[in-house]
N, C-alpha and C positions, 0 to 999 in steps of 0.2 A: 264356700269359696274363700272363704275370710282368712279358712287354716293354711289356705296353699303356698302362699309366701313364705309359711314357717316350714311347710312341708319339705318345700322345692331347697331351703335353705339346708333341712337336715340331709335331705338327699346331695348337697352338695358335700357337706360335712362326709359321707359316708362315702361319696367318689373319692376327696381327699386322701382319707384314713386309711381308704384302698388303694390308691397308688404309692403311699407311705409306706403300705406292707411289702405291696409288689416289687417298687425301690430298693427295700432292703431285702426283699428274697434273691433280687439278684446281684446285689451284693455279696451276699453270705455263698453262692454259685460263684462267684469270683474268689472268694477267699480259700472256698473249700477249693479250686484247681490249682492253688500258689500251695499247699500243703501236700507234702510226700507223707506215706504208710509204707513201711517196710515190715514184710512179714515172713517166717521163718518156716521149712517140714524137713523132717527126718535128720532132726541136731543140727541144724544149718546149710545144709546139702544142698536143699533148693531155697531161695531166697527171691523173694518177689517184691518189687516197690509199685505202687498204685499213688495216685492222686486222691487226695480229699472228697473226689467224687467216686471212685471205684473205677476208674481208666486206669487198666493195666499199663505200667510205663516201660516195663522191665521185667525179665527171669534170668536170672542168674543161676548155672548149674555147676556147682564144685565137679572138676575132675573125679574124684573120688566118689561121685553118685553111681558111674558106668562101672566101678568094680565090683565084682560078686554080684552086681543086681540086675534082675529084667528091667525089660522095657515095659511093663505093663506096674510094681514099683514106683519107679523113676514117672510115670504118668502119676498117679495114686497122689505122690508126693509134692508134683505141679499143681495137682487141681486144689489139696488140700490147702498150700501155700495161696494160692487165688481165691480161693472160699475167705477165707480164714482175713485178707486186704479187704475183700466187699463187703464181709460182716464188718472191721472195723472202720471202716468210709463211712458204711450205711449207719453205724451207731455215732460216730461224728458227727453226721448229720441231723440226725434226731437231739445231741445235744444243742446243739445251734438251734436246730428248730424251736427248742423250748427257749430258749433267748431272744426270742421275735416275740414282746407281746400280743398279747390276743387285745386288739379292739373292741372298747363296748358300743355298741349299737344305738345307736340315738332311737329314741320311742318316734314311731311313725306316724 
């Protein structure tokens, strides 16, 4: 019983340290929605802006997409352009994530 006050204490340490992370994970979920991704398919033709979290905000499609080309194309070229926003969101993310230290764990 002697240990439990030091126990109870790191276990408070480590509630802390946990809501320090939590704090700034949403944090970093605020930051990433205040930043645009603008992504490009088929030389500029289709053009997609997304938020720092991968929320499509936007498709923009040049008049000149509808000339000489199907509809199934003109698809091809939206989804590429939407891939192509959520890879780089989702890799934004991952850097930021590495910018959150990792907490060390008090011995129990």
């Amino acid at each position: 019983m002697a240990g439990l006050p030091e126990s109870m204490a790191d276990l408070q340490q480590l509630f802390q340290l946990s809501q320090q992370v939590q704090g700034r994970l949403q944090q970093l979920q605020s930051e990433l929605a205040g930043r645009t991704i603008e992504t490009t398919a088929g030389g500029g033709l289709v053009r997609v802006t997304a938020d720092g979290r991968g929320t499509i905000l936007g498709v923009t499609i040049d008049p000149g997409a509808f000339q000489e080309r199907d509809a199934e194309l003109l698809g091809d070229l939206v989804l590429a352009a939407i891939a192509e926003a959520q890879r780089r969101a989702a890799d934004l993310l991952q850097a930021e994530m590495r910018k959150v230290q990792p907490f060390p764990l008090p011995p129990l």
